[in-house]
PAKE-278714 format. One record per residue (C-alpha): x, y, z; residue number from 1. Coordinates in steps of 0.05 Angstrom, whole numbers, always signed. Layout:
% PAKE-278714
NODE       X       Y       Z  num
NODE       X       Y       Z  NUM
...
% end
This chain:
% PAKE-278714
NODE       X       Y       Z  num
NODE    -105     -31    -283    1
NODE    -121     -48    -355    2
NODE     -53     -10    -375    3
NODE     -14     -43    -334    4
NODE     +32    -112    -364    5
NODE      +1    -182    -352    6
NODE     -20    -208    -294    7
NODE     -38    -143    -273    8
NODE     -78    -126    -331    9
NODE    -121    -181    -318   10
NODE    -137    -161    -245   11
NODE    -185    -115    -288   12
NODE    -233    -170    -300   13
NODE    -259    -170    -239   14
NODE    -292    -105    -239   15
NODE    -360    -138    -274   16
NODE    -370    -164    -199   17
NODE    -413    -126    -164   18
NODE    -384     -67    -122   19
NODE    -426    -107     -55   20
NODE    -396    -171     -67   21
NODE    -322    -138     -78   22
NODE    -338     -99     -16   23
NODE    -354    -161     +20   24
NODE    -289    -204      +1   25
NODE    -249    -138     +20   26
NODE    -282    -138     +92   27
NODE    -264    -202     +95   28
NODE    -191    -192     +78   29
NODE    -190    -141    +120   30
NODE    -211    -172    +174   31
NODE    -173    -232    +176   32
NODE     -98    -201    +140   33
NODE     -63    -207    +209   34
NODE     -84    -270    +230   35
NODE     -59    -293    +158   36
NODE      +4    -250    +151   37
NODE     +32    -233    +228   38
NODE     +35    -167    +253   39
NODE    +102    -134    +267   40
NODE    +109     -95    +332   41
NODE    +147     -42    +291   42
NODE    +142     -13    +235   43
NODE    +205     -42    +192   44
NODE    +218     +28    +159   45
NODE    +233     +60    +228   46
NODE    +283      +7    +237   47
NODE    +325      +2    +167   48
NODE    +351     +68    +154   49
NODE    +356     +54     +86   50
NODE    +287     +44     +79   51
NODE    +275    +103    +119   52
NODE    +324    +153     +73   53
NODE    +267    +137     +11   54
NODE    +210    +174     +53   55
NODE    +211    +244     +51   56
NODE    +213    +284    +121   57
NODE    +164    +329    +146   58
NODE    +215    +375    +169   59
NODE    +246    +371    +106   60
NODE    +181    +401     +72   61
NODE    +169    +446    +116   62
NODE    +239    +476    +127   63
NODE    +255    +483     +62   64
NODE    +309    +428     +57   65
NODE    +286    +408     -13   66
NODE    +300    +452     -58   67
NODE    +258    +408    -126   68
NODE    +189    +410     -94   69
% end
């Protein structure tokens, strides 16, 4: 994170907290994101097919239908 521009530089501070602690507030987060954020009852990239044209297919990969991998 260090070589990324500011703020997110700074977010490299934080690793002088102990790994238990961090683990701790990210247990916490975790627990609680949907009761803070919502949850959708779809994904949104299934819906927008513009979204869903940036993800590359399965059957794409396997069939072949790339030819720059």
């Amino acid at each position: 994170m260090s070589y990324l521009p500011l703020p997110y530089s700074a977010l490299s501070t934080l690793l002088i907290v102990p790994t238990p602690i961090r683990d701790a507030v990210y247990d916490y987060v975790a627990k609680h994101r949907y009761g803070w954020f919502g949850k959708a009852d779809e994904c949104l990239v299934l819906k927008e097919k513009e979204l869903l044209e940036r993800f590359i297919d399965r059957d794409e990969i396997i069939g072949g239908g790339r030819s720059d991998l």
